[in-house]
C-alpha positions as CSV (number, residue, x, y, z in Angstrom):
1,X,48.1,96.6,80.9
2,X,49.3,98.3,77.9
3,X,52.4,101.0,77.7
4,X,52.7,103.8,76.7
5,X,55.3,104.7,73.7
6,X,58.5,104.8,74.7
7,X,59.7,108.7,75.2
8,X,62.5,109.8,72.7
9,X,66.3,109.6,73.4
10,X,67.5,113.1,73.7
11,X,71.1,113.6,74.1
12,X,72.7,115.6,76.8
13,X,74.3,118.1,74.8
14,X,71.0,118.7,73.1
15,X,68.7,119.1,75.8
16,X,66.7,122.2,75.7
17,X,67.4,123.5,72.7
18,X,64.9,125.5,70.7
19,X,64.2,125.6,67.3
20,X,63.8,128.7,65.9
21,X,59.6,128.8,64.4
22,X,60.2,132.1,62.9
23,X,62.4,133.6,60.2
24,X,63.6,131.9,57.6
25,X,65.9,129.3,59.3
26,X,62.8,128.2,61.1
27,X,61.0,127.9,58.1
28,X,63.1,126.1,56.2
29,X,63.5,123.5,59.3
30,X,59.7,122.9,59.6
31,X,59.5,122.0,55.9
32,X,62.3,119.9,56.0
33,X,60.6,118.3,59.0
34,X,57.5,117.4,57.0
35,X,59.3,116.0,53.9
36,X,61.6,113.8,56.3
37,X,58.4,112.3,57.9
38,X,56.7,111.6,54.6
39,X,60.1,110.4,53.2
40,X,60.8,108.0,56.3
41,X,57.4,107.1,57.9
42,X,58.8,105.1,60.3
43,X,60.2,107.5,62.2
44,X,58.5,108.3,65.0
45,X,56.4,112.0,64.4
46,X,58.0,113.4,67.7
47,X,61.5,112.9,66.0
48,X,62.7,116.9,65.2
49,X,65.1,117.2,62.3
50,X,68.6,119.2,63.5
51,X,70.5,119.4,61.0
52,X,69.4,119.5,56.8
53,X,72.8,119.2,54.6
54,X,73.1,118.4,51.0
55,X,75.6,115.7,50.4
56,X,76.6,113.0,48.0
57,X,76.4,108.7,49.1
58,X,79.9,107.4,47.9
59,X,79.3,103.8,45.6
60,X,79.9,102.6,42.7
61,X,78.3,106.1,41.1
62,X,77.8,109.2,43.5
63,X,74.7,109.3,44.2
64,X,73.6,112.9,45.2
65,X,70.4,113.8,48.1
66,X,70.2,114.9,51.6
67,X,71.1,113.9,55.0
68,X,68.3,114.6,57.5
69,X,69.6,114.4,61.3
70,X,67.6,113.8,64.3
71,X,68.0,112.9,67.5
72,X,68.3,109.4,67.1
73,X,68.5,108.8,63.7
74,X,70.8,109.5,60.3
75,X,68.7,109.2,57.2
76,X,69.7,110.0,53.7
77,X,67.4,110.2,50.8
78,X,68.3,110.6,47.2
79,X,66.6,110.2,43.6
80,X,68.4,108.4,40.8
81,X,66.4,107.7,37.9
82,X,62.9,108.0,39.1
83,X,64.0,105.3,41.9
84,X,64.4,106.6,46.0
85,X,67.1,105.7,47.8
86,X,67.2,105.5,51.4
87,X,69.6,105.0,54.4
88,X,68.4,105.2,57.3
89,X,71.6,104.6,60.4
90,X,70.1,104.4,63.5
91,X,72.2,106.9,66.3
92,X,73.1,104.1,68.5
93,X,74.6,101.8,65.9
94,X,77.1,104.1,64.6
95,X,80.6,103.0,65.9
96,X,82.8,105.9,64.5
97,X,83.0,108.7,62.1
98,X,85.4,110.1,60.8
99,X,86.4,112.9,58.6
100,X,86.9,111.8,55.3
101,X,89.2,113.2,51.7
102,X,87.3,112.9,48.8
103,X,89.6,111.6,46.3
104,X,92.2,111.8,48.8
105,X,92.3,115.5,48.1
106,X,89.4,117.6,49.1
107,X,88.7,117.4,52.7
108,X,84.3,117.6,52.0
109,X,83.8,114.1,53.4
110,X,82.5,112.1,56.4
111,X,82.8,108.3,56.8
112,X,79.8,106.8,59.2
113,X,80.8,103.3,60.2
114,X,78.0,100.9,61.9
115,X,78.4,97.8,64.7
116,X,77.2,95.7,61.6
117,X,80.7,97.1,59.7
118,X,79.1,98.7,57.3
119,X,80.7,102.1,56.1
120,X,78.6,104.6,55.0
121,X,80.9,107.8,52.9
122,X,79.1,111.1,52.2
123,X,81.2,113.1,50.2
124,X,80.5,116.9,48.7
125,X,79.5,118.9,52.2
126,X,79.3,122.0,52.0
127,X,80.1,122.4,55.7
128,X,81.7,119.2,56.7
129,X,82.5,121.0,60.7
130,X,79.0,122.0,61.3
131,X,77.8,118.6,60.3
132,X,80.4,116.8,62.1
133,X,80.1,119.1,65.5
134,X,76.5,118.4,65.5
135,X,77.3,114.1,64.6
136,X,79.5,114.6,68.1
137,X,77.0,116.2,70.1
138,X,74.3,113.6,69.0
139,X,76.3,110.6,69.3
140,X,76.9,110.8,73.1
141,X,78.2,107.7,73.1
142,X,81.3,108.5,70.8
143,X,84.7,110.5,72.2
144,X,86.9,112.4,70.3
145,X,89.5,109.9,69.6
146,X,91.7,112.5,67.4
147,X,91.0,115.8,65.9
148,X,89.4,114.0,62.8
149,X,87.6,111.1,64.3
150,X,84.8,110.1,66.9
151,X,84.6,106.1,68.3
152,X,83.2,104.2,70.7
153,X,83.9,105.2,74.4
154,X,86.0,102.4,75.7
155,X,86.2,102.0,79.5
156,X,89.2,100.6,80.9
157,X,88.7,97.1,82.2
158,X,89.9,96.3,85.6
159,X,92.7,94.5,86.4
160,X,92.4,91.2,87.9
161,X,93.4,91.0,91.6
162,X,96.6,88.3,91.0
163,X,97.6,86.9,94.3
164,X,101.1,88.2,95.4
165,X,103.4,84.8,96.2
166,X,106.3,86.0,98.2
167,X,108.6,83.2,96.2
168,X,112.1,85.7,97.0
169,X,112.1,85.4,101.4
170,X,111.3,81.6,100.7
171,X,114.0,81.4,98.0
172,X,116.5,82.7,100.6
173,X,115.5,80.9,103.5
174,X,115.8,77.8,101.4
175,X,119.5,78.8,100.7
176,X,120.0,79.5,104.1
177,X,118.6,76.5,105.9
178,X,118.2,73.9,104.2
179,X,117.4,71.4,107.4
180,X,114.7,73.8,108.6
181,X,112.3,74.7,105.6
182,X,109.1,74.7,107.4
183,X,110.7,77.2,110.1
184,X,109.2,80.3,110.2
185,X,107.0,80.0,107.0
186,X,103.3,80.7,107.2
187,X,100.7,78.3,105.7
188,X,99.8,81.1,103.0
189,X,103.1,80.9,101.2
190,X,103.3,78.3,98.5
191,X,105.3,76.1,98.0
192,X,108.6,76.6,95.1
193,X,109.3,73.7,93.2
194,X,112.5,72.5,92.8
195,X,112.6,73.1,89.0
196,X,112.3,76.3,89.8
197,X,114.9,76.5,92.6
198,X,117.6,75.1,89.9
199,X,116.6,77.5,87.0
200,X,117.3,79.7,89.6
201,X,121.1,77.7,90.1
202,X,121.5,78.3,86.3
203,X,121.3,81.6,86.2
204,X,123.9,81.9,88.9
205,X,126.8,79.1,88.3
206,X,129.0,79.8,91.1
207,X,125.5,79.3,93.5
208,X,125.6,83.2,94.4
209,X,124.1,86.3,93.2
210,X,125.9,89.3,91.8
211,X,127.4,90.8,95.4
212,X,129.1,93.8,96.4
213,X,132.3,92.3,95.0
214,X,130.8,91.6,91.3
215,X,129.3,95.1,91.3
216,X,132.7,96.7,92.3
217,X,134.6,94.7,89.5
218,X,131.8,95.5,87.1
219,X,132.3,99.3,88.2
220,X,136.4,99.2,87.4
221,X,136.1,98.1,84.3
222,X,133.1,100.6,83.3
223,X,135.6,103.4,84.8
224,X,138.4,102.0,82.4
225,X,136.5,101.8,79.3
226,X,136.2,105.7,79.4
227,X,140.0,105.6,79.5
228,X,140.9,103.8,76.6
229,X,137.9,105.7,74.9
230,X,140.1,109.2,76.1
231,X,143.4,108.0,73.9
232,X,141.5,108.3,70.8
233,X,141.3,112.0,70.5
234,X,144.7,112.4,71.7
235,X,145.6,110.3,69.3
236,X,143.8,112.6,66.5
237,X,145.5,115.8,67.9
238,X,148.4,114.9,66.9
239,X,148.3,113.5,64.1
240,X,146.2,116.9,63.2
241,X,149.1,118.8,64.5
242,X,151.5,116.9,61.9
243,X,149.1,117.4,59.1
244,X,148.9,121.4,60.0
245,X,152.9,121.6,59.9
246,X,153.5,119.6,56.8
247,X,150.5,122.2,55.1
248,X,152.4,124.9,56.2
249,X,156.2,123.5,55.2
250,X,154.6,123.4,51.5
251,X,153.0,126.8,51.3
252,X,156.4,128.3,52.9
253,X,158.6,125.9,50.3
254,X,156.0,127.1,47.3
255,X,156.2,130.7,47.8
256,X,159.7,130.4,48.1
257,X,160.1,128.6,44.8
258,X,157.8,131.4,42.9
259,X,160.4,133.7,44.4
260,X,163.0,132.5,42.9
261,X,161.4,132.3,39.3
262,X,160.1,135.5,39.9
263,X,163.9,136.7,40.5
264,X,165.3,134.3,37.5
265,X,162.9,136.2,35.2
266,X,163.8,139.2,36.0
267,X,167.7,138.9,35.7
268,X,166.8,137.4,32.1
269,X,164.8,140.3,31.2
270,X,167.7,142.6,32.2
271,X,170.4,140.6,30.2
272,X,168.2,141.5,27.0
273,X,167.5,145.2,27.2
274,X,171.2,145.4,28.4
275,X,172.6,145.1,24.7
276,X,175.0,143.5,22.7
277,X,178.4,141.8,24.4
278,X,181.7,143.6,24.6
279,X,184.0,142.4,22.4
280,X,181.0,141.6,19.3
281,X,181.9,142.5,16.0
């Protein structure tokens, strides 16, 4: 029995929507419509274009055309020469895309990267946002991963259910009673090696865990290293207290001295202007 064509993949977010038949935006979509199914006759002819934006294909040369967006596909056409090019990205094959700097400077770009690893860079949009908030709401499949970038959706795998081995009550019973192992053990808890009992004995020299006793010492000298670390700035108080006496003996011995010369010069001036000696001829 034959079937039927498959119906169309619509995505959630796009579900419903109407596009406008009249004016000129609806207008311009229906002709775009035609030319992208004459341009890409595969496409099935209940594919709607969404979205029409005139971009540039980064390669070796920028190659300037359109990027037609539908449902489930991404197809770019351009001219170069008299020769088409075409790209045609199916929606369920692209793996990120993210928001791209043209020449690391102008931010008109978006990067389309495949499952296959193939990188697809249109550059020159005129409206990069609008293009790359209708990109999110057709690729359902892609979450926001940052402000700049959509990729895949990646579900958090569950963690294996490890078996818990109670090796610690074991541990201590072995310590305890040696002569009676088996006592008291259930048949669920595996058995410890004895390699593993005397890595245990390495760790530990004197055959005992840190006790009580340990963490008290450990505690007293924790409480003294503060202490010693205490002297320091008495240390540095004083000898600031020294330094700010000996500033102030020199400033006190300076002014002093210009005093003095101050005084000298004066009584030397007065011994001039007083006139000539008694007893001069």
């Amino acid at each position: 029995m034959a079937r039927g064509p498959e119906p169309l993949h619509w995505p959630e977010g796009l579900k419903g929507t109407e596009i406008k038949k009249d004016g000129r935006e609806g207008t311009l979509l229906s002709k775009y419509n035609q030319q992208y199914h004459k341009l890409f006759k595969d496409i099935p002819v209940e594919e709607m274009v969404l979205k029409v934006c005139s971009c540039a294909l980064q390669r070796d040369l920028l190659v300037q055309g359109r990027l037609y967006i539908s449902p489930n596909w991404l197809c770019f056409h351009a001219s170069l020469f008299g020769k088409d090019i075409k790209v045609v990205i199916p929606v369920v094959s692209v793996q990120m895309v993210k928001k791209h700097k043209m020449a690391r400077l102008l931010p008109n770009g978006l990067a389309i990267t495949t499952n296959t690893s193939q990188k697809y860079i249109f550059v020159s949009l005129l409206s990069r946002d609008s293009v790359y908030d209708v990109l999110r709401r057709v690729c359902t499949h892609l979450q926001p991963s940052s402000n700049k970038s959509l990729s895949v959706r990646n579900f958090p795998e569950e963690p294996e259910c490890k078996s818990l081995e109670v090796l610690i009550p074991e541990m201590k019973w072995r310590k305890i009673c040696p002569s009676s192992r088996s006592l008291l053990l259930s048949d669920n808890i595996p058995c410890v090696p004895q390699e593993s009992l005397d890595s245990t004995d390495s760790l530990f020299p004197s055959g005992k865990p840190p006790g009580p006793e340990n963490a008290a010492c450990e505690t007293h000298k924790q409480e003294e290293e503060p202490a010693g670390d205490l002297e320091l700035p008495l240390w540095d108080s004083h000898l600031l207290k020294v330094i700010f006496m000996l500033i102030c003996f020199l400033v006190m011995s300076s002014s002093y001295l210009a005093f003095r010369i101050s005084r000298l010069e004066q009584q030397l001036c007065s011994l001039d202007w007083a006139g000539p000696v008694p007893g001069h001829r």
